[in-house]
Every structure is written in structure tokens, then in C-alpha cells.
ZAMARGU-4260 file (C-alpha; in steps of 0.2 Angstrom, whole numbers, plus 5000, padded with zeros to 4 digits):
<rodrens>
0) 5121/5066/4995 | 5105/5071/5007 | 5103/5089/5012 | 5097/5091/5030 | 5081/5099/5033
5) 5067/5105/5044 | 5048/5108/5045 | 5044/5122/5057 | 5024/5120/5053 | 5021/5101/5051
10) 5028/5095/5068 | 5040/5081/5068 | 5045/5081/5085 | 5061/5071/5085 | 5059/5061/5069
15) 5074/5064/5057 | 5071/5070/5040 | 5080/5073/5024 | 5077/5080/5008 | 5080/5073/4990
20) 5074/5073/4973 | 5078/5056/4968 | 5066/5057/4951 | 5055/5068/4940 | 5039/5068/4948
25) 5028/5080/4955 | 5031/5074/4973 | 5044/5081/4986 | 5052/5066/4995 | 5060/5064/5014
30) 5066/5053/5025 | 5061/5050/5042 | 5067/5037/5056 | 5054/5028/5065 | 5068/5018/5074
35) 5085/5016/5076 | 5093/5009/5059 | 5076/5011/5050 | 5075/5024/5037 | 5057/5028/5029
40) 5054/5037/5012 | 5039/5048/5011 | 5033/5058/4997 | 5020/5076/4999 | 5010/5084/4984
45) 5002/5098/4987 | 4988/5107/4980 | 4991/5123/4969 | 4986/5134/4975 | 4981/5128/4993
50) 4972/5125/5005 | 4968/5107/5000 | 4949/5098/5006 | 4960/5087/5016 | 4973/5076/5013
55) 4973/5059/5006 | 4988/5043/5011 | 4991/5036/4996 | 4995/5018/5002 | 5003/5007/4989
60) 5006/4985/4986 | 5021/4974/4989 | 5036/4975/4979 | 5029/4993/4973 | 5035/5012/4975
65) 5030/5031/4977 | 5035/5036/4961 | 5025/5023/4950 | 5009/5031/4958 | 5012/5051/4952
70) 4997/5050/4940 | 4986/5043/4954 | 4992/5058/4967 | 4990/5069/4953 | 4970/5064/4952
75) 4968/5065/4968 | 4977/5082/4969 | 4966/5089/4955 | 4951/5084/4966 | 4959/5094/4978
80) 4967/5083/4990 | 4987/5084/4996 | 4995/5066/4997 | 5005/5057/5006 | 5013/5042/5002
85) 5024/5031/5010 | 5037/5017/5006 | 5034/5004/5016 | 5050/4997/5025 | 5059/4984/5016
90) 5056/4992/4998 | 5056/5006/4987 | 5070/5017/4994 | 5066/5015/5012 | 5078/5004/5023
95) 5081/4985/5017 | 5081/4973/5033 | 5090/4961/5023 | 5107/4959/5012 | 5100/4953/4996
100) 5087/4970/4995 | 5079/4961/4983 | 5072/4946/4993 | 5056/4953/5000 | 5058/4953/5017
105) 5045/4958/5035 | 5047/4950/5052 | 5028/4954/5055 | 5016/4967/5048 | 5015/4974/5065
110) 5031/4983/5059 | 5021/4991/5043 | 5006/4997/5055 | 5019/5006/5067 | 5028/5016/5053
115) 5010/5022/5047 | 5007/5025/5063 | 5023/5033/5066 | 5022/5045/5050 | 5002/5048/5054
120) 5007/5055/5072 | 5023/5064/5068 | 5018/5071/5050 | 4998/5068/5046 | 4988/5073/5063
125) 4998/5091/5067 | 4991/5096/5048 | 4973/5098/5058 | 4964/5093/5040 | 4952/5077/5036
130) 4962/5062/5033 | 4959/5047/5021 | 4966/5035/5012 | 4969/5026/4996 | 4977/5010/4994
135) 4981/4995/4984 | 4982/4977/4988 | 4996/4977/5003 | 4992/4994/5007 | 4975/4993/5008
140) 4978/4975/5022 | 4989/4987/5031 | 4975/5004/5031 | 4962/4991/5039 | 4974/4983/5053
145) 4976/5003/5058 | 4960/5010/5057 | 4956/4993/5066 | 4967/4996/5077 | 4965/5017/5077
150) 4946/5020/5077 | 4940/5037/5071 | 4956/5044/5061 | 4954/5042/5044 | 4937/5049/5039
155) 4934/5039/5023 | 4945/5025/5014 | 4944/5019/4998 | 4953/5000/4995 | 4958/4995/4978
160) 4960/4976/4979 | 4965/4974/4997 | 4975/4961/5004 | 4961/4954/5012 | 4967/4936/5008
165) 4980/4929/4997 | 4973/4920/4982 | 4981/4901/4981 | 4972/4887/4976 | 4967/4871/4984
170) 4980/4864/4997 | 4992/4875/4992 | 4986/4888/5003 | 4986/4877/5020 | 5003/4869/5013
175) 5010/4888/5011 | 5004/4894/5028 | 5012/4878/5038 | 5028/4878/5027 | 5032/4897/5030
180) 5029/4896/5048 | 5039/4881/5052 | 5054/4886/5039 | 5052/4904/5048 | 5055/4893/5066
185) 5068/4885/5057 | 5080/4902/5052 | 5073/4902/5035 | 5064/4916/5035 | 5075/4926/5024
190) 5076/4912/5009 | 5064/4914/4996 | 5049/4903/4992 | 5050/4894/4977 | 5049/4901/4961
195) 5054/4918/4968 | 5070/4925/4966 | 5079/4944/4961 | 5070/4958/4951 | 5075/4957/4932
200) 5069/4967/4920 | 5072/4957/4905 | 5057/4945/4914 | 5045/4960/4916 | 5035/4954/4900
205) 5018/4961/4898 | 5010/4948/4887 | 5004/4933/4899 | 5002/4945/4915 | 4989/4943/4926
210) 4990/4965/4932 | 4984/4973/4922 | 4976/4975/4904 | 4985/4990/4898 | 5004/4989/4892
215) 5008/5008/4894 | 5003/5008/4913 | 5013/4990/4913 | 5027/4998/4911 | 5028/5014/4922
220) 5035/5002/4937 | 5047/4998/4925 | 5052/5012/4917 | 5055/5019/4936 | 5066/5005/4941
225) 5077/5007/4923 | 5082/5026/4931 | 5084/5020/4947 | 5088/5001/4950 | 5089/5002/4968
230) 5069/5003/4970 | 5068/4986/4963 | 5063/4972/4974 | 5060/4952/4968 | 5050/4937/4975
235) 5045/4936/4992 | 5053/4926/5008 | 5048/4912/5020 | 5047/4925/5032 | 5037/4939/5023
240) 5025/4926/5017 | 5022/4918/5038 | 5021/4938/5042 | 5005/4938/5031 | 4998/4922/5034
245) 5000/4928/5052 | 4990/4947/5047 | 4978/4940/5036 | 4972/4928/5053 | 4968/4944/5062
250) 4960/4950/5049 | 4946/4934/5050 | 4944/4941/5069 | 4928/4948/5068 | 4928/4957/5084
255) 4945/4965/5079 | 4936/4971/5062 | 4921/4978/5070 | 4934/4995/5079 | 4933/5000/5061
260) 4922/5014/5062 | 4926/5024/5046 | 4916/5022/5029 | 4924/5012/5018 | 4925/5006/5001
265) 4932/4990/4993 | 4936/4989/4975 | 4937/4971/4968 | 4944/4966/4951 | 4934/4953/4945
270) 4950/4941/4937 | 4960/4946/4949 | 4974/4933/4953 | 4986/4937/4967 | 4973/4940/4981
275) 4957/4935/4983 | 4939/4942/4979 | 4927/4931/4990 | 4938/4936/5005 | 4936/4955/5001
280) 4916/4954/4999 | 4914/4943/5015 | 4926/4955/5026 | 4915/4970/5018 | 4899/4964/5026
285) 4908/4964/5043 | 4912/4981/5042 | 4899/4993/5052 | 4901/5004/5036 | 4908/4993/5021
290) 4902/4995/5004 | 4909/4981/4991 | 4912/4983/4972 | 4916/4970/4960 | 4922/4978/4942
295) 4923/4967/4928 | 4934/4961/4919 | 4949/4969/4929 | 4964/4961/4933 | 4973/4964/4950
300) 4981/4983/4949 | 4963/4993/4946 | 4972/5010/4946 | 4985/5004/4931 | 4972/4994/4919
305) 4963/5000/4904 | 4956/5019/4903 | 4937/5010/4903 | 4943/5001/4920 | 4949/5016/4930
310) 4936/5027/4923 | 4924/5015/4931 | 4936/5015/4948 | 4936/5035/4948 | 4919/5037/4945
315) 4914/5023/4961 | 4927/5034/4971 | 4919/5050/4967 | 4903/5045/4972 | 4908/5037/4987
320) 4918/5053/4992 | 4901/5064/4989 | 4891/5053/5001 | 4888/5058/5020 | 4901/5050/5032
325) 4884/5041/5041 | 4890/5037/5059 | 4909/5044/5057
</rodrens>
């Protein structure tokens, strides 16, 4: 099915790759193996014609995929950026760590920082170009834990409603947290919450979501899984959910947030309801170089809501990307 292949300029040392066109987009995929049994899908697009200002990792949420974001690669592209974006492990059509590949399923986000780390040392840094990153929600929890954790690699970053803090109300949120750590103790961890269960498209409605605004950009995930089922995922597991309560803890350290030396910007969406706002301000004002934006009326997924919306995201992005990298 996979046709071998190898990169004599990028430098993959002993990683293994592969080769495949696995939908109609504009990016060109590979595998690479960060570990033994462990698979990792990437997708690269380039500038035409090269060479690019840099190169942006396009870091996407939970349950999500590379193709859904080929119109975001695509503006960044045309501002004159290559991308790189990655499935994360345990979704799109990277390796599954459980048998039901559609439970939602992590031992520890340590895992996600490692296979960014292991695709920026093995594929990003031998490029020799300015590296940044733009990320949604999941993505953008797992860009700060790296930069926190690698200081001085990515030059700017731009987070579209990070992960800073999941958004549950009242006791739920202490109840959550205790229950998925002792269920995880308990050999649980690969059961889902409640109210979770298996991707089904007949449920994906769009009236009543809390996304997005805009019923075309609703559906491209969709669409996607309808040519190809196996990227779907569904609900999350006991384990995945202690793996972020867990995360999200070091986040709050303010001592860990203080290596982050790169400029960054969080984008907020005002309405948003899966993770939450107040948590994303207050972390930017630890940050030596955070800048915070709130934009109204938003739902949670900024770079798929309403033309006024992301015209309002692109337009705080190119302005951030035009000002000085002040003490990078």
C-alpha cells in the first residue's frame, strides 16, 4: 500500500518514513516512527515557488486531523510560510494505542511533547529556517509545554483557543479530575467518560453546536471522514481525560511557564465552551512575552467560524507576525 521513500536534504537520521496520498489536498504526507510500534502521520506544503520566510507547525485540537486544516496551510503558504503539520498519536491516521480507534485514548501528554519533539529534531531543525507555530486548542496546550520545555526554538507562536484549561462548570470540574485519576488507578483508563462513545456521522448536526458559526466550515471535518472513515475518532477516555488534568497542572506552575521565551499570541473566542477563556488571559500575563485577545462572539474553533471572525484572527495574526521579536 505505502511506497518506501527517502529525503537526502531534510535529515531524518534513522526515523522511518513513507509516502502516500491518502486525499485531495495540497499537502504531501509521510510516516515517521518515533518509537517502536508507533507510527506518526505528517503532512509538508511548500511554497511555489520557494524559498519560504520560514516555516510554520501547524498544530491541530483533539479528535481533529491534517486534512481538515488545507485552507489554513494554504493562508499561511500564501504569506509565504512551508507547513508542517502533524497527527498527533492516537488519531487522524497516526497509530491508535487502543482497540476501539475510536475511544480517544493518551497515557500522558508527555507522549504528545516527545513526537513534536521527535518530528522537530528529525525533520524541522536540519531545514536551518525560522520556526513557528500555529495551533488550536490541544495543539496549542502541547506548543506551550514544548517551548516551556525547549526555550528559544520556535521564534513566534500564535494560539488559537489553547487548551490552557478545560471549561466544566462548578464541581464538575474537581469531580472530573478525582474520578479520572482514580478510575485511571483502577484499569479504566481506556473506558469512556460518560456521554462519550464512537464517531457517528448521522450525529454531527450543526444546528445546536457550540464550534463554530458557519455551517460550510462545519462540515469539512466531516466531509473528510465520509472519504476516509478511519480518521474518525469519538468521545474521550478516563485515561486521556487524567492525562489532561495531569498537563493542565503544569501548566498553572508558574516557574515552568516563565522558560517560555518566545512572543506569543493567544486568541480567545469569547463563547467559547470546551475550554476555558479566564484561564487563557491569566496564563498570558505570566508569559515574559504574552499578548491576549479575546474576539467576540466566537465560538470555540476560530480558524473554521464565520468570514467576519477569521477575518478578524488573520488580521491580529498578521500584525503580530510584523512586530519585532522583542527579547527573542
Amino acid at each position: 500500500m505505502f511506497k518506501q521513500t527517502k529525503f537526502h536534504t531534510i535529515g531524518f537520521k534513522s526515523i522511518e518514513f513513507v509516502n502516500t496520498m491518502v486525499s485531495e489536498t495540497d499537502f504531501q504526507f509521510h510516516f515517521f516512527s518515533p518509537q517502536k510500534n508507533i507510527k506518526l502521520r505528517f503532512g509538508v506544503m511548500r511554497v511555489q515557488p520557494n524559498p519560504a520566510k520560514g516555516v510554520f507547525l501547524l498544530l491541530h485540537g483533539r479528535a481533529e486531523f491534517i486534512e481538515k486544516y488545507k485552507a489554513v496551510a494554504n493562508q499561511l503558504t500564501r504569506k509565504g510560510f512551508d507547513v508542517v503539520s502533524l497527527d498527533w498519536r492516537g488519531q487522524g491516521l497516526s497509530s491508535r494505542e487502543v482497540e476501539n480507534r475510536h475511544k480517544g485514548y493518551i497515557h500522558s501528554f508527555d507522549d504528545y511533547v516527545a513526537d513534536l519533539t521527535a518530528l522537530f529534531d528529525d525533520m524541522i531543525k536540519p531545514l536551518g529556517m525560522p520556526v513557528y507555530i500555529l495551533s488550536h486548542s490541544m495543539g496549542g496546550h502541547i506548543a506551550l509545554r514544548f517551548m516551556a520545555e525547549f526555550p528559544h526554538q520556535i521564534k513566534k507562536a500564535v494560539l488559537a483557543s489553547p487548551m490552557v484549561d478545560i471549561a466544566l462548570p462548578g464541581l464538575v470540574y474537581p469531580l472530573s479530575k478525582y474520578l479520572s485519576k482514580q478510575l485511571s488507578k483502577r484499569h479504566f483508563e481506556k473506558t469512556f467518560t460518560p456521554g462519550s462513545k464512537n464517531y457517528a456521522s448521522k450525529s454531527a448536526r450543526f444546528q445546536g453546536n457550540k464550534l463554530c458559526h458557519d455551517p460550510e466550515q462545519f462540515r469539512i471535518l466531516h466531509d473528510e471522514i465520509r472519504k476516509n472513515p478511519d480518521l474518525a475518532i469519538g468521545g474521550v477516555t478516563w485515561g486521556w481525560l487524567n492525562a489532561a488534568f495531569e498537563s493542565i497542572d503544569i501548566l498553572k506552575d508558574e516557574t515552568f511557564l516563565q522558560n517560555i521565551k518566545t512572543p506569543v499570541l493567544i486568541l480567545g473566542a469569547e463563547n467559547d465552551a470546551v475550554v476555558s477563556l479566564a484561564a487563557q488571559e491569566k496564563l498570558s500575563r505570566k508569559l515574559s512575552h504574552g499578548e491576549f485577545h479575546c474576539i467576540e462572539g466566537a465560538f470555540h474553533e476560530l480558524m473554521f467560524e464565520t468570514p467576519r471572525i477569521r477575518e478578524k484572527l488573520w488580521s491580529l495574526f498578521d500584525r503580530f507576525m510584523r512586530e519585532e521579536s522583542k527579547g527573542f
